[in-house]
C-alpha positions in Angstrom: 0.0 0.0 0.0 1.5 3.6 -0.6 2.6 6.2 2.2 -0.1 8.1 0.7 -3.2 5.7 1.7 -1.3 4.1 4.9 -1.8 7.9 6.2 -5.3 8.5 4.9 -6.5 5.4 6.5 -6.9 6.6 9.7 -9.4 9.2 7.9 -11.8 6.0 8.6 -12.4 5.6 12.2 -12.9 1.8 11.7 -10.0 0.8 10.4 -8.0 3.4 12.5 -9.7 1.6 15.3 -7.9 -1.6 14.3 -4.9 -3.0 16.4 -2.2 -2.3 15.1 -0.9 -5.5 13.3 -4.3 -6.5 12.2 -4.1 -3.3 10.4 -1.1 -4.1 9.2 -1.7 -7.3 7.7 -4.8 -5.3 5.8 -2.7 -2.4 4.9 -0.7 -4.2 1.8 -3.8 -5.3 0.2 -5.6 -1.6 0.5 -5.6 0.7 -2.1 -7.0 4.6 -2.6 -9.9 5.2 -5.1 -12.0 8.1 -5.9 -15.0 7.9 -6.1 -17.4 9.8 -8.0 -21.3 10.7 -7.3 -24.3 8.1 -8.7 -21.1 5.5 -8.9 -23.1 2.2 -8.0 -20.2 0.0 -6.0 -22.4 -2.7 -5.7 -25.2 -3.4 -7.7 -27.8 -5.8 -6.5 -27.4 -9.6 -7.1 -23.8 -9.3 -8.1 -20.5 -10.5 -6.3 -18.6 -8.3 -4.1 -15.0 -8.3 -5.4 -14.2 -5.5 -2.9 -15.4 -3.8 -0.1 -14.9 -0.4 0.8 -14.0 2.1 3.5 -15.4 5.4 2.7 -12.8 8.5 4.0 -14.3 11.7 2.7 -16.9 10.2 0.5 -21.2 9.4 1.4 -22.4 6.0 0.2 -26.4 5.1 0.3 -27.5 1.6 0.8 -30.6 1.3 -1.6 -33.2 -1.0 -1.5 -35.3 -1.4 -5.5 -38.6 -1.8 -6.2 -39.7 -3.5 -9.1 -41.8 -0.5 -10.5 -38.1 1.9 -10.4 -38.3 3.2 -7.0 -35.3 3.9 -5.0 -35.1 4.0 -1.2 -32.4 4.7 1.1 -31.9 2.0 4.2 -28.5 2.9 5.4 -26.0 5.8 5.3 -22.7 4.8 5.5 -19.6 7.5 5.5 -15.9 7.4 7.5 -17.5 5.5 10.3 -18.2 2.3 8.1 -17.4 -0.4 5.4 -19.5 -1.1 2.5 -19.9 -4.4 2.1 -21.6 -5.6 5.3 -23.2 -8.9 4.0 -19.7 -10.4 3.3 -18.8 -11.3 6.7 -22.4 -12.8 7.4 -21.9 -15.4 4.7 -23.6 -13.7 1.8 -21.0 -13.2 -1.4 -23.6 -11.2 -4.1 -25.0 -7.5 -2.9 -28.2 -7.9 -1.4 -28.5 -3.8 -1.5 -27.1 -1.4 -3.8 -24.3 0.7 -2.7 -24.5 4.5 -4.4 -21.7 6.8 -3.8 -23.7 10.2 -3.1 -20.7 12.4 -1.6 -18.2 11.5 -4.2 -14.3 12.1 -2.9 -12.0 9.6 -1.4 -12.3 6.0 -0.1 -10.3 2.5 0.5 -11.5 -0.7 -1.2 -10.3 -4.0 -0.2 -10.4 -6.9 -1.7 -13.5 -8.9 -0.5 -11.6 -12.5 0.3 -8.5 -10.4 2.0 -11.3 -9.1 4.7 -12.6 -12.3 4.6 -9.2 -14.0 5.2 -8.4 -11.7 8.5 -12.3 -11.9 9.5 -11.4 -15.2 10.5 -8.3 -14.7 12.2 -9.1 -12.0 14.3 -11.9 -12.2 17.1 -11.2 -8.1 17.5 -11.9 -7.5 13.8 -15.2 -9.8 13.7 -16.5 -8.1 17.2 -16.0 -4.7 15.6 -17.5 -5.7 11.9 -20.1 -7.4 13.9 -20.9 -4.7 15.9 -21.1 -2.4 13.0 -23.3 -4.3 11.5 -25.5 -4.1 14.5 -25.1 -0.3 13.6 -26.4 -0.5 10.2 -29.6 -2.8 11.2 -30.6 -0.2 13.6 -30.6 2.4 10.6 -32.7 0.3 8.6 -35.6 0.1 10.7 -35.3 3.3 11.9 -35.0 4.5 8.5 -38.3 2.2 7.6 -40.3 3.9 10.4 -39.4 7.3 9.8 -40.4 6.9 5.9 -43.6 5.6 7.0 -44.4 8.3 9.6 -42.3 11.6 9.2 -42.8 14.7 6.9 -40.2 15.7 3.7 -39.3 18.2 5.9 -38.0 16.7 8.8 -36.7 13.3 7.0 -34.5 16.1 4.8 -33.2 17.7 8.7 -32.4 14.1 9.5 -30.5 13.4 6.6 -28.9 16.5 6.5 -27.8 16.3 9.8 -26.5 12.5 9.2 -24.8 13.5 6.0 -22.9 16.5 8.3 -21.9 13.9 10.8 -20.8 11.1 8.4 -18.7 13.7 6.6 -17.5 15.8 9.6 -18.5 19.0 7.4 -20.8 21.7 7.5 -20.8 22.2 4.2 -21.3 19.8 1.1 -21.9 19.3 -2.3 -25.1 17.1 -3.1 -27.7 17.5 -5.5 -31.9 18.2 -4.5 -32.3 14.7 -7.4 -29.5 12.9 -4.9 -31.6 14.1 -1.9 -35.1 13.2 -3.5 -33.4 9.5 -4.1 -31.9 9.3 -0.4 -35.8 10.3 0.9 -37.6 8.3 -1.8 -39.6 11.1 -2.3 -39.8 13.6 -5.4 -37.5 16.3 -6.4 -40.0 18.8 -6.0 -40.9 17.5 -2.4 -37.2 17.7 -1.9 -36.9 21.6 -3.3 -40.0 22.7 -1.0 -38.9 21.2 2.1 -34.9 22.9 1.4 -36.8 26.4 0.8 -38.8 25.8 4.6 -35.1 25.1 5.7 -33.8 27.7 4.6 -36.2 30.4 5.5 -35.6 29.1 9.1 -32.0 29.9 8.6 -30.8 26.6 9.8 -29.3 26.0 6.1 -28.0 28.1 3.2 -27.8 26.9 0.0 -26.8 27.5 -3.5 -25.8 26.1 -6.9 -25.6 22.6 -5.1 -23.4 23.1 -2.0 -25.6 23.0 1.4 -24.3 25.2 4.9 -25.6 24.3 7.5 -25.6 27.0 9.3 -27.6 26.3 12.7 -27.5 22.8 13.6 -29.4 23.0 16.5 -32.6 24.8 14.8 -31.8 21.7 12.5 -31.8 19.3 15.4 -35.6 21.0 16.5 -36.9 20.6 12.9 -35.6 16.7 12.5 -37.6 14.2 13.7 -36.5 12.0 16.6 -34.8 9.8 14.4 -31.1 11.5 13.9 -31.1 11.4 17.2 -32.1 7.6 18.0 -29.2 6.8 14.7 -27.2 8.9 16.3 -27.0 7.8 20.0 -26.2 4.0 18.2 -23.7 5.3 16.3 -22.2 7.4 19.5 -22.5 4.3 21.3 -20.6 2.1 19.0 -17.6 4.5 19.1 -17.3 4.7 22.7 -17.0 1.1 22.9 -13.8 0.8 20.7 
């Protein structure tokens, strides 16, 4: 692996959480990629040659329906891996992975992860515990499409997009949004505009500020902060 992703690497808190010579024995086999936004990683039904750890890029896991429709179950950034299924004995993507923050990552090859999965009791309890993570998205995720407005799923994802990236400001597109929330662009432009107006955000030409995240917090429903509090949680423990 080169200098240059050896350092990066610890721009994803997973693998910086790795002892040190199980990160080792990973780092040869690593390699930096860009990534670049709508970039499907892992389309449904196909096998997972690598997985990936996201550094300053935003992947969507995507469930789709058989009349078109995209919805988002998962949100994975620099605390995660995409690829999840691997280490629970499932070789084809049962969910498609969508890069919507496109910028750096790590991808490893899938039997390499695989291979130290089953050396390492600290890297399966972490992976497995990640895992956990991501399930508690998904139906959290499931409810909050069922039962909460555009406007405060679009808070909540804002506010999850600010944490997975560690910025306050991004580039993502109201179509990327309307894809993320399963909803329609239009729903998408209306709910930014109510945003906006409350000065919690500012946008323009594509880039999003979020400007109070608090007033954010008030306008989301309870959801970024169940997600939250599990992700909080998981990170404490390592």
């Amino acid at each position: 692996m080169s200098s240059f992703a050896a350092s990066s690497a610890l721009e994803n808190r997973l693998l910086a959480s790795l002892p040190v010579e199980v990160y080792q024995r990973l780092a040869a086999h690593l390699e930096p990629v860009t990534l670049t936004p709508q970039q499907i990683l892992h389309p449904i039904g196909e096998a997972i040659a690598y997985v990936y750890f996201p550094m300053r890029s935003l992947i969507s896991l995507t469930t789709l329906l058989s009349n078109g429709s995209v919805l988002e179950v998962g949100l994975v950034g620099r605390d995660g891996f995409i690829g999840a299924s691997v280490v629970l004995g499932r070789r084809e993507s049962v969910q498609q992975a969508i890069v919507q923050v496109g910028n750096s990552a790590l991808r490893l090859p899938t039997q390499q992860l695989l291979t130290e999965f089953e050396q390492s009791s600290t890297l399966q309890s972490l992976l497995l515990e990640y895992i956990q993570v991501l399930l508690l998205q998904t139906s959290q995720l499931a409810a909050c499409h069922r039962f909460h407005s555009i406007r405060e799923r679009l808070a909540r994802q804002l506010l999850l997009i600010r944490y997975a990236l560690q910025l306050d400001e991004f580039t993502i597109t109201h179509e990327a949004l309307a894809q993320m929330l399963g909803t329609r662009r239009s729903g998408v432009t209306v709910a930014i505009g109510e945003l906006t107006r409350s000065g919690a955000i500012r946008c323009s030409r594509g880039r999003i500020a979020i400007v109070q995240p608090r007033e954010l917090e008030a306008i989301s429903c309870e959801c970024y902060a169940v997600i939250q509090e599990e992700t909080s949680r998981f990170h404490r423990k390592q």
